[in-house]
C-alpha positions as CSV (number, residue, x, y, z in Angstrom):
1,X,5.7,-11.8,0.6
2,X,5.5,-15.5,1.6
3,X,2.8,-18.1,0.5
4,X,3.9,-19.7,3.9
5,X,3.2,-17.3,6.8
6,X,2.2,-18.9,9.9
7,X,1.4,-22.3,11.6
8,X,-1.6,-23.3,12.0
9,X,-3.7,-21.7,9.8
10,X,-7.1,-23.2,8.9
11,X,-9.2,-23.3,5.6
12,X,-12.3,-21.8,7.3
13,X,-13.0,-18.7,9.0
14,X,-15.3,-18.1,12.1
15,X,-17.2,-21.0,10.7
16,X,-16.8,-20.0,7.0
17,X,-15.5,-22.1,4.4
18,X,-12.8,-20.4,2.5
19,X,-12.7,-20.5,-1.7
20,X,-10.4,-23.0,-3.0
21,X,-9.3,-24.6,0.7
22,X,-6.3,-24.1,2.9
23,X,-4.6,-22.4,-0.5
24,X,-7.1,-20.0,-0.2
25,X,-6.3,-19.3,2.8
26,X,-3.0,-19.6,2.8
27,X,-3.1,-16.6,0.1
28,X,-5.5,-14.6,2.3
29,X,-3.0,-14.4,4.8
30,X,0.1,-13.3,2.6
31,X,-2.5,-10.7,1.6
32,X,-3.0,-9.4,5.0
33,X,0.7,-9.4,6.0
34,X,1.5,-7.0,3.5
35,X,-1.5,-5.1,4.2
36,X,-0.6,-5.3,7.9
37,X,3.0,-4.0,7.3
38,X,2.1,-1.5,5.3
39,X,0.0,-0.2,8.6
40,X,2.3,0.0,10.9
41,X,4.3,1.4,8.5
42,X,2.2,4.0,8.3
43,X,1.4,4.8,11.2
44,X,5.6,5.2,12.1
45,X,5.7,7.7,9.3
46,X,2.3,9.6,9.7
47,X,4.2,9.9,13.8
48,X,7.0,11.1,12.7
49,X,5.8,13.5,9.7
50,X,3.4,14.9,12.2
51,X,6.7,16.6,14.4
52,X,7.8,18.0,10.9
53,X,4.4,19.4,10.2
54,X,5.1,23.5,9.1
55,X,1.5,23.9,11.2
56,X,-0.3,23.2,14.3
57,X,-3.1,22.1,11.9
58,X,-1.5,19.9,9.9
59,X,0.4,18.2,13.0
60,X,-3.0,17.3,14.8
61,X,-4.1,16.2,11.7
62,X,-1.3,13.8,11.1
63,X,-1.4,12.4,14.5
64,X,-4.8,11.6,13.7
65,X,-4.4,9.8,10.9
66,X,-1.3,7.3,13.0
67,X,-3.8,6.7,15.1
68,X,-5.9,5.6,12.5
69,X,-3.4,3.5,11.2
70,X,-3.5,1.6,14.7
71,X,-7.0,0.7,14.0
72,X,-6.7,-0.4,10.6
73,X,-3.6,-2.8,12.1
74,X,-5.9,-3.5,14.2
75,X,-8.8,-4.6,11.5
76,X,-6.4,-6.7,9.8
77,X,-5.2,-8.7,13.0
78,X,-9.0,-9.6,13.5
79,X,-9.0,-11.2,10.0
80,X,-5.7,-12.6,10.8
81,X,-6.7,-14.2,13.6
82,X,-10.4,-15.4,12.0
83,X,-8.3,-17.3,9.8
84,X,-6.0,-19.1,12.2
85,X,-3.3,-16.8,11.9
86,X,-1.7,-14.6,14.4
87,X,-0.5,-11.1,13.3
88,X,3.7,-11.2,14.0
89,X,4.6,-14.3,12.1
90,X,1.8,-13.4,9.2
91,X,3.4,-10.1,8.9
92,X,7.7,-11.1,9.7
93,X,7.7,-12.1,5.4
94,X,7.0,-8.4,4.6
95,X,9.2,-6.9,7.1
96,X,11.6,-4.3,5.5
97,X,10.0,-4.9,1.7
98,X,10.2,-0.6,1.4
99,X,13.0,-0.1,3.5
100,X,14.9,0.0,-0.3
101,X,12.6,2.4,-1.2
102,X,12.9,4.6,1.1
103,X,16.8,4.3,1.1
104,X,16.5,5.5,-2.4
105,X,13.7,8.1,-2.2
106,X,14.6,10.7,0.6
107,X,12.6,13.9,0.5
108,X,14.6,17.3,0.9
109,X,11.1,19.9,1.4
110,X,7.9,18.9,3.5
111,X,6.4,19.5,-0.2
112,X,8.6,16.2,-1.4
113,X,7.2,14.1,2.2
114,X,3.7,15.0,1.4
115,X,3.8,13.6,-2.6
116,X,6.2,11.0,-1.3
117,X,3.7,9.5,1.3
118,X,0.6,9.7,-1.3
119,X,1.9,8.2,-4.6
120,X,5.1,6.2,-3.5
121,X,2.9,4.2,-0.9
122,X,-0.2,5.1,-2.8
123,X,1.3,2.3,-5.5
124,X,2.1,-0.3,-2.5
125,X,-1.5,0.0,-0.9
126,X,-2.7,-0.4,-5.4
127,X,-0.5,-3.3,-5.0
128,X,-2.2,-4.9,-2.2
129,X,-5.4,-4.2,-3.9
130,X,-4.8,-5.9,-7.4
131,X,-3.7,-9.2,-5.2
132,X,-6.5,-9.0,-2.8
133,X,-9.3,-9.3,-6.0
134,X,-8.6,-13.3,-5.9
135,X,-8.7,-14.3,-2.1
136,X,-12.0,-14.9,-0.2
137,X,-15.0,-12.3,0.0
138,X,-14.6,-11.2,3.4
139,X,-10.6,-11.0,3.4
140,X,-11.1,-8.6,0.0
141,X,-13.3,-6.2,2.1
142,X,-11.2,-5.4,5.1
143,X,-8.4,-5.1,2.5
144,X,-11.0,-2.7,0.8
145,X,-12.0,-0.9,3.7
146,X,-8.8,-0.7,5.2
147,X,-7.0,1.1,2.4
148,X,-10.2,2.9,1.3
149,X,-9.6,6.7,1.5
150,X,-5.7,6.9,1.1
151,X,-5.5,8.5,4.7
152,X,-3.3,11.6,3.0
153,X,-5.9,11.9,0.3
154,X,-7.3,15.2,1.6
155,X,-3.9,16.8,3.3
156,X,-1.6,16.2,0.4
157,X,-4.6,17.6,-2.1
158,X,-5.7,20.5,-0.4
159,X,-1.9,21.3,0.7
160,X,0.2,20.2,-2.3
161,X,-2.0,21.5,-5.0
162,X,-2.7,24.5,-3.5
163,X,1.1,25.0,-3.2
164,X,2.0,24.1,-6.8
165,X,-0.7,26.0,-8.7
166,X,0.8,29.3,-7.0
167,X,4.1,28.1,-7.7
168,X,4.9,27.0,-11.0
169,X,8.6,26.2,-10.4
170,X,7.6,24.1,-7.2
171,X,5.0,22.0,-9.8
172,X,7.4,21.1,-12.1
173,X,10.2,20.1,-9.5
174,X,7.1,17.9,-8.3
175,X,6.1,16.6,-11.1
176,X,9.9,15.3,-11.7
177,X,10.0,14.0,-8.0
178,X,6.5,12.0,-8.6
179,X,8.0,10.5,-11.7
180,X,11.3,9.7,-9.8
181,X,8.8,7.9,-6.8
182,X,6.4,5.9,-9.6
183,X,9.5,4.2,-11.1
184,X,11.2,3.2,-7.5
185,X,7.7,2.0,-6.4
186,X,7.2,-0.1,-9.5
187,X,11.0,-1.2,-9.0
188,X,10.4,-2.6,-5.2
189,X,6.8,-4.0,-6.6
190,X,9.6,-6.1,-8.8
191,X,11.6,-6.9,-6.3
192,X,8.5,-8.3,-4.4
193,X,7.8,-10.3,-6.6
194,X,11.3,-11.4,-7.1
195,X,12.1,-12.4,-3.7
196,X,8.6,-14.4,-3.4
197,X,8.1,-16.5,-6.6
198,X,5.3,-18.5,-4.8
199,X,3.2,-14.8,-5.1
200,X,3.0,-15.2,-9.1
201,X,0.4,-17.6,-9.5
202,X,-1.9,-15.2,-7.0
203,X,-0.8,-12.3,-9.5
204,X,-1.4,-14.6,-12.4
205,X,-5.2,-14.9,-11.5
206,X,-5.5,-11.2,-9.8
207,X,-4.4,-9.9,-13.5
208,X,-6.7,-12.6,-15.5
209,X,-9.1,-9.7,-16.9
210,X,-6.3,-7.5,-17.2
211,X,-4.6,-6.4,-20.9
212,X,-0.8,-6.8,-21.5
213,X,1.6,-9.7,-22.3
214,X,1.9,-10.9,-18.7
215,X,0.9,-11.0,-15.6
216,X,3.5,-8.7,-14.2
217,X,3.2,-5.7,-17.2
218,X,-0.3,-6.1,-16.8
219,X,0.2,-5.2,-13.1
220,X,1.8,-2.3,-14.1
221,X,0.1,-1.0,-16.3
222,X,-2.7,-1.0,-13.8
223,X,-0.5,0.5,-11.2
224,X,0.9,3.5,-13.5
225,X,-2.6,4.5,-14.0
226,X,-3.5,5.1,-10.4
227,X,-0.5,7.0,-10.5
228,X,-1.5,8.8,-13.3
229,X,-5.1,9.3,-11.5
230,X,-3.2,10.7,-8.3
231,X,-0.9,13.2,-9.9
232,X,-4.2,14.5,-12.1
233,X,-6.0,15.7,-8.8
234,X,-2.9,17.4,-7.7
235,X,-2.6,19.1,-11.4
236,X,0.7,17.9,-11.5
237,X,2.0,15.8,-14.8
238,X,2.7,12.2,-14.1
């Protein structure tokens, strides 16, 4: 993430005076970059877990839910661009920030892609949440809206858990693999944060009301417990 990512933008939007100045802004738009990424992101693995789809059911449903991804980039460029900000140079400081991840989390069974693309990301879009709580009113409800839903919410719950209470051997092999994809997702949270110390006073004030000795195990701790949430609907132990 970058504090500085693009030219030009202005401490207003569409007329609207943004909290706190150009800053404000400023951290709106690292906000949106990540959230941005994250999109397109999506929408390149929703594409290509849709041709690996077991089913003609699950594959239009995938495909689907890319497209849907499109829009949401799409959502976030108009916010971008109310803000004085265009979406390639807001978005070039995030580029690659799961490509670690991913390196280190490589499913084996479709079973592994679904609980990979629900809690590994699921922690990056939690992520994006916590930061967005600080910036401007109208920035924190596209993010809102935008990640609202978890777009495998419904697949991976009616598929995975389905799957694992008939199998108990597959359950426990995913419970293991969800534990395995928590700890890498908190891991390249870290090395966010590492790489972009100008982000820390934005996750200073996003974790104000939070409990823990500082900013960043208070971030965690919040972001193991939506873990803990998404594992719970699948019946699965985190």
């Amino acid at each position: 993430m970058s504090g500085t990512t693009t030219s030009g933008a202005v401490g207003s939007a569409a007329g609207e005076p943004a909290a706190g100045g150009e800053a404000s802004a400023q951290d709106a738009l690292a906000v949106l970059g990540m959230v941005a990424y994250l999109e397109l992101a999506a929408f390149s693995r929703l594409a290509a877990d849709a041709g690996l789809a077991p089913g003609l059911g699950q594959r239009l449903e995938l495909s689907g839910l890319a497209r849907q991804s499109l829009d949401h980039l799409d959502r976030v460029r108009d916010r971008i661009e109310e803000l004085g900000g265009e979406l390639e140079p807001v978005m070039a400081p995030h580029a690659g920030v799961l490509v670690e991840f991913d390196t280190r989390t490589v499913p084996s069974t479709w079973w592994e892609r679904l609980l990979k693309a629900y809690v590994g990301y699921g922690v990056a879009d939690d992520f994006c949440r916590a930061l967005a709580r600080t910036v401007d009113e109208r920035t924190r409800q596209v993010v809102e809206e935008v990640l609202e839903g978890e777009v495998h919410t419904d697949l991976v719950v009616r598929s995975l858990a389905q799957a694992a209470q008939s199998d108990p051997t597959l359950a426990s092999r995913l419970a293991l693999w969800g534990r395995r994809l928590a700890g890498e997702a908190l891991n390249a949270v870290s090395a966010v944060l590492d790489a972009h110390p100008e982000m820390r006073p934005l996750l200073e004030a996003a974790m104000a009301d939070e409990r823990g000795a500082d900013a960043q195990q208070r971030l965690f701790a919040l972001l193991t417990a939506e873990h803990s949430r998404r594992m719970g609907r699948l019946g699965l132990a985190a």
